[in-house]
N, C-alpha and C positions, 0 to 999 in steps of 0.2 A: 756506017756504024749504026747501031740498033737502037742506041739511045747516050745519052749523056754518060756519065762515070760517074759516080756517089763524090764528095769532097773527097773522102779520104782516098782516092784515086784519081782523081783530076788532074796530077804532075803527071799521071803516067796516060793519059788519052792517047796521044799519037805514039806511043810506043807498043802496040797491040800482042806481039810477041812476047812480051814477059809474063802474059798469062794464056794468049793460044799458042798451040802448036798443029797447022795446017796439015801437016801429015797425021798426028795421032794426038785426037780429042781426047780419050784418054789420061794423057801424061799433064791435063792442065792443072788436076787437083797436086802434083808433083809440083809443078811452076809454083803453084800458090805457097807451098812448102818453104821453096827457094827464097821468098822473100819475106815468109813468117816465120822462121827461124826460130821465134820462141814456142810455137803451135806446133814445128817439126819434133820440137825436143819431148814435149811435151806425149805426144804420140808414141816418139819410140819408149818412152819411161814410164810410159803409164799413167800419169801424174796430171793435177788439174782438169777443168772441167772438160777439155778435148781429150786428154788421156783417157778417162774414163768413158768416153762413146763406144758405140759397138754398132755392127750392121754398116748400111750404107753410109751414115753419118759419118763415121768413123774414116770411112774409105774415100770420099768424094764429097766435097769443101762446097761443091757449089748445091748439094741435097739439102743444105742450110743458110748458104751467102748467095744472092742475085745481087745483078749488077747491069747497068744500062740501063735504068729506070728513072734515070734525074740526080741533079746533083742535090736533092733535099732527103731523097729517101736514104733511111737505115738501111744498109747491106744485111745485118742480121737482126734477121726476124724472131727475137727472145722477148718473151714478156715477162715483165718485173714482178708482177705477183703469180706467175705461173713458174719461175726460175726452181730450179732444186738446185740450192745451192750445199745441198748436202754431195753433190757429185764434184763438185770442187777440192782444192785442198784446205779451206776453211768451211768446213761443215758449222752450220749456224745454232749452237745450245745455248741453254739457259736465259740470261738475258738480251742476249745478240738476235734472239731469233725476233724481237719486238720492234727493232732499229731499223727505221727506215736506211733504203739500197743509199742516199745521199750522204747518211750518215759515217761511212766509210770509202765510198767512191765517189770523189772530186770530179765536179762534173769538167766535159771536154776530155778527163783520161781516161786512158783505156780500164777496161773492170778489175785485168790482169795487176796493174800496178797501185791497185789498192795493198796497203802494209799489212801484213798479217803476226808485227809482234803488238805485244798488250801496250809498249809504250807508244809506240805512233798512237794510238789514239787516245791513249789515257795519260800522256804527260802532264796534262793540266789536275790530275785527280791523285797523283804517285806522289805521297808525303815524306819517301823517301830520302828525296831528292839524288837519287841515279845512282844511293850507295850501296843496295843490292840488288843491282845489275836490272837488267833490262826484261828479264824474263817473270812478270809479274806472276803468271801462273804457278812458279812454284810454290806460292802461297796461298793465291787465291784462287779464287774458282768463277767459272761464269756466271752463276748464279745473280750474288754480290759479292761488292769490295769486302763487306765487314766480316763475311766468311772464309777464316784462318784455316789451312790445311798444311802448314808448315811442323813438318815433326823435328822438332826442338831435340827429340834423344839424338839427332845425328850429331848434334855438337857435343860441347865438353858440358853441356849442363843443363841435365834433361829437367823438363818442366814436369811437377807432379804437385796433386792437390791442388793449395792456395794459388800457389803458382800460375798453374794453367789459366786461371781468369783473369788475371793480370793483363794488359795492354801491352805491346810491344812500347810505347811508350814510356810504360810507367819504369822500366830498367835501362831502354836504350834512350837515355832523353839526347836530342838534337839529333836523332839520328845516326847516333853512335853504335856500331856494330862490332866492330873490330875491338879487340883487346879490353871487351865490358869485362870490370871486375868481377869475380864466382862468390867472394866472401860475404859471408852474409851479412855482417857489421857495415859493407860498402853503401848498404842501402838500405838498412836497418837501424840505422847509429842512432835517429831521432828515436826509435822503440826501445832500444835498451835501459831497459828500468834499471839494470845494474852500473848506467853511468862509467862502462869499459874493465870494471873492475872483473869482470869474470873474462877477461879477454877478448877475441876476434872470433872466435869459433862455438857462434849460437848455437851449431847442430848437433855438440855436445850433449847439451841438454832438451832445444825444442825440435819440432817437428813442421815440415811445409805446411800440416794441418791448421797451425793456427800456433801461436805462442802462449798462450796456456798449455796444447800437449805438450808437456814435459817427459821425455823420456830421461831424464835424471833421476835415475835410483837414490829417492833419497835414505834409504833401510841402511842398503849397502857402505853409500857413500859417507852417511853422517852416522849411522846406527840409530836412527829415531825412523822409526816408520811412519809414514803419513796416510793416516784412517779417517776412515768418513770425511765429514766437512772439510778436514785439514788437507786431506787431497787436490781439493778445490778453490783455496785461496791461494789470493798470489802470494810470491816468496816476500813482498815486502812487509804481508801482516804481522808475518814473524819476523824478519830482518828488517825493523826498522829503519838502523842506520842506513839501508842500500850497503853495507858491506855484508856479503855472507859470510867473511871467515868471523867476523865480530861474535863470541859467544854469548849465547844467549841460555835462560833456562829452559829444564827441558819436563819440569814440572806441571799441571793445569794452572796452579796458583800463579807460577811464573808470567802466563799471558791473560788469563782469564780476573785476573785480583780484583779489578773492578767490576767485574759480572759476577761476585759471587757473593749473592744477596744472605748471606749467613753469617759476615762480616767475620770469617775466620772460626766460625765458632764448631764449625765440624771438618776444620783439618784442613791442608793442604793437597792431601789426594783428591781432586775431583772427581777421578775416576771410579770410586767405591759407590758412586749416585749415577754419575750422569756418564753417556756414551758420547760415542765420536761423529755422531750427527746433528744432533741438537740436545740441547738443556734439559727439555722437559719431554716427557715425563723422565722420571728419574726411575734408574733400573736398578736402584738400589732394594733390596729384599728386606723389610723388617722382622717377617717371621721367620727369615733362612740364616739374616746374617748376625740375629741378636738373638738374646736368650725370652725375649718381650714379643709375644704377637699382637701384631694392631686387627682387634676385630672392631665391627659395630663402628660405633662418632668416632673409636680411634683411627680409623682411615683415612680421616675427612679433615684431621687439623692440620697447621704446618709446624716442623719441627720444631722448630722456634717455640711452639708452643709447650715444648717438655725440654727443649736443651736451651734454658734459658743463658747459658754459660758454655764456654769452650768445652767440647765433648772429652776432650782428651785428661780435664782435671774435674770435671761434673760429674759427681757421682751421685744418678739419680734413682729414688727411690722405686721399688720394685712391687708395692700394694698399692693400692687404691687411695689411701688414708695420705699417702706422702704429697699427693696431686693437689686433692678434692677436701683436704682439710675443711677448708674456707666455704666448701657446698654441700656441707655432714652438718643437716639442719637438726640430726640426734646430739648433736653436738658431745661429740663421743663416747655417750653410753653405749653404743651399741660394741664397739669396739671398734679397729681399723678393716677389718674384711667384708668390705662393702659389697664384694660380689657374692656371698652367701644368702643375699635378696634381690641385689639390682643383678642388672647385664650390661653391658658394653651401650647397648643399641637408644639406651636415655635411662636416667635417673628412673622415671613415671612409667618407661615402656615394658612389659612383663614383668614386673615385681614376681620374683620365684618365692617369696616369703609363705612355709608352712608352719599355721599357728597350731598346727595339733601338735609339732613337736614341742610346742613350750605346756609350761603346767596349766594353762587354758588354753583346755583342745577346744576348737568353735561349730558346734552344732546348733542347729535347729534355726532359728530366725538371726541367731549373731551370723551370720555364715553372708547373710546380705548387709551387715551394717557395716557402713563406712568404717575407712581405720579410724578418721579424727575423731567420729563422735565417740571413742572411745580414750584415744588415747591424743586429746587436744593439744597438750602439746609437744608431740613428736619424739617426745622422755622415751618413750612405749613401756618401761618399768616400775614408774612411777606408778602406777595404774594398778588399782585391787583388785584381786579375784572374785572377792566377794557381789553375791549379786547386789547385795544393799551397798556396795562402791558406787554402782553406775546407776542401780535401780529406786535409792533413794527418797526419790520425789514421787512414785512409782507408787509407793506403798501404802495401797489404804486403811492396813491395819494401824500406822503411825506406831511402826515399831511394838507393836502390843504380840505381836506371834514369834516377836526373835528376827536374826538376822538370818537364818539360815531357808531364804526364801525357797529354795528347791525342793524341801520337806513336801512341799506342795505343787510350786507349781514347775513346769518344765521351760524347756529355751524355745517350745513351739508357739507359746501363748500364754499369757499372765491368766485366764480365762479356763484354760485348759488344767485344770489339778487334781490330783489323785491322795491327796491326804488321809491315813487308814487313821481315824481318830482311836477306835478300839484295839489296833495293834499297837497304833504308837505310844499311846496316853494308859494302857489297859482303863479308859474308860469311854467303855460303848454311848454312844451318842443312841437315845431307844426313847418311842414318846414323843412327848412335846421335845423334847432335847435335840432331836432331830430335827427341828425347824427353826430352831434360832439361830442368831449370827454369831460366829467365834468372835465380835467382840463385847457381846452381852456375857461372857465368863471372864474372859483374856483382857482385861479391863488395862492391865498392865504389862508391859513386856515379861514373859517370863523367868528370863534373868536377872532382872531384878524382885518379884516374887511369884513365888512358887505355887500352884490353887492345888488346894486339899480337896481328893473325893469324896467328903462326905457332905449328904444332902445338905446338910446344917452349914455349910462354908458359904455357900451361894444362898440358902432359902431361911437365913436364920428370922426376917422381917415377915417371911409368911409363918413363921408356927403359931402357930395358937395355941400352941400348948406350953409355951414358955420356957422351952426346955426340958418339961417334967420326963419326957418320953427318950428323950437322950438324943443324941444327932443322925440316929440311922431312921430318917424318915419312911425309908423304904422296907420297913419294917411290917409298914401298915398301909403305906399308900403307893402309887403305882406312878412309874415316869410318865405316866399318860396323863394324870391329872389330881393334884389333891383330894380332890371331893370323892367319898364312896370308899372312904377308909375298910380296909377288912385285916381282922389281924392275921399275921403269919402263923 
């Protein structure tokens, strides 16, 4: 003999014929056959990692097995980190390719009787517990456990939406697979805000999406359409009691009565102000849906501030005067149509008031004078036309020229006059006459008296002649000068 037998042929030493055949060497990968029986099958089937050789490997057992070498050596010469064990019928993916060769081949047995379902070696990881069967793959993948490839539509109750993120747990608890309830109340019953009263069958009205999508027509079903916000709340904002057949109103006043800061005073239609999103702003039109536009500070108050009383019996004043009584500091002389001076935009803010349309038009320097220093207090009627009304104190004739101060001077300047003495008096001011002040004649207001033209009225202290010559001084002397008398 050439050499010892490996252990796993050590029963068969003295029996040399069960793997030579002394007529034809040949036929001993045949012998080998005969007694590996599952390597025979394997070959003719194709199958496993001998199935799958080619070439001489394929044909002749010992281009791969020696033998005669000691009973310690390995017969097959395969190394564990050189194996392709993708030629096998367990080709190695996902996470299997990381696992050590121990971790599935038990040492002492053969490679071949390693288990190739997912429960031989995941029994201790199958939360199962062996109720859907032993073919873990159906579900999961090599990858990881926690990756689900289980299509749920093959049953009677295909998973969509909310569904799908759900746990196999969270519907089959204990592991219950068989004969799990479909209805949605079976596992829902703690979520039904309506406490069973709408029945067993949620999907009437919600949706997998979530229990807010309501697919319940509510237009249809009740005749009240749900707009903006009301879209959006749950059903118990409005059904308080949790019963929906419970009628309820279908009014804004009906739900909103205590959001509605106007304490009733403009109606129970909310919707003539406010829309179906929110409160504010309010899309009520005052210029489109009254006969009243709000311009100017009237934009900026709040109703309340003109409908001090229920709209529906308050019938309120439509001029200015009906409001602003109490802020008409003419205190009603002027009359009630305040805006023939003011505007909307303030009391003070563009006064449109034209004083030429009254019987004092205002030229010349009045045109810069305040209204008060004229018309103090706020009467504005009260107040004289006359310049000696305002000009008074002004006057430094002291009244001696009359009241009719604009004979002379103008509204440019008390300074500035144009007085025709000889057109207006027919007496020409010529001479010394010329240099005196109108109030060395006008000693007196003229209406109360009257001065006479004749030289003798004003010079009767200078005659010297006692009268004898009569009063027409000018007869013999000259407005230049008494002295140098010549007769006419």
């Amino acid at each position: 003999m050439p050499g010892k037998l490996s252990h796993a042929h050590e029963k068969y030493e003295e029996q040399c014929k069960l793997c030579h055949d002394r007529s034809d060497r040949a036929r001993q990968t045949q012998l080998c056959l005969d007694c590996h029986k599952e390597i025979s099958g394997d070959l003719r089937q194709k199958q496993g990692y001998h199935g799958r050789l080619d070439g001489i490997e394929a044909s002749q057992c010992r281009a791969c097995h020696s033998e005669h070498l000691g009973r310690e050596v390995h017969i097959a010469h395969v190394s564990p980190s050189q194996f392709d064990h993708q030629q096998t019928d367990f080709p190695l993916k996902g996470a299997h390719a990381s696992v050590a060769c121990q971790g599935c081949h038990a040492q002492g047995k053969p490679y071949r009787d390693a288990a190739s379902e997912c429960v031989a070696c995941h029994h201790k990881e199958e939360p199962h517990e062996g109720k859907l069967g032993r073919n873990c793959a159906t579900c999961h993948d090599v990858e990881t456990w926690s990756r689900v490839k289980y299509d749920h539509s093959k049953t009677a109750f295909a998973l969509s939406d909310r569904h799908a993120d759900i746990p196999c747990a969270g519907c089959h608890l204990g592991n219950r697979y068989k004969d799990t309830p479909r209805e949605c109340v079976s596992c829902h019953a703690p979520d039904d805000v309506h406490h069973g009263e709408r029945g067993a069958k949620c999907a009437e009205c919600h949706t997998p999406k979530g229990w807010k999508n309501s697919k319940f027509d509510h237009k249809k079903e009740t005749g009240y359409a749900l707009l903006g916000v009301h879209d959006r709340i749950a059903c118990n904002d409005c059904h308080r009691s949790g019963n929906l057949k419970d009628k309820i109103s279908r009014d804004c006043n009906g739900c909103h009565v205590g959001q509605d800061s106007h304490a009733g005073r403009l109606g129970g239609d909310c919707a003539n102000c406010h829309g179906n999103e929110k409160w504010k702003p309010s899309v009520f039109d005052h210029d489109r849906d009254t006969k009243w536009s709000l311009t100017g500070k009237h934009r900026k108050i709040g109703c309340h501030d003109c409908h001090t009383a229920t709209a529906a019996t308050q019938k309120l004043a439509e001029d200015c005067f009906g409001c602003h009584r109490a802020q008409d500091v003419h205190g009603g002389r002027l009359g009630k149509a305040c805006d023939e001076c003011h505007t909307t935009e303030g009391w003070r803010a563009s006064v449109a008031f034209d004083h030429d349309l009254t019987r004092f038009p205002l030229v010349g320097l009045h045109v810069a004078v305040p209204c008060e220093q004229c018309h103090a207090t706020r009467q504005y009627r009260d107040v004289g036309r006359e310049c000696i009304d305002c000009h008074r104190r002004d006057d430094i004739h002291k009244g001696n020229l009359g009241s009719e101060c604009a004979r002379c001077h103008t509204s440019n300047g008390w300074r500035q006059w144009e007085f025709d003495h000889a057109k207006e008096t027919h007496f020409a001011l010529a001479g010394a006459h010329a240099k005196l002040s109108c109030e060395a004649c006008h000693r007196r207001p003229p209406d109360a008296v009257k001065l006479k033209q004749d030289c003798l009225s004003c010079h009767e202290k200078d005659d010297v002649h006692l009268g004898q010559y009569g009063r027409q001084c000018d007869r013999c002397h000259s407005s230049v000068t008494f002295k140098g008398a010549r007769l006419q």
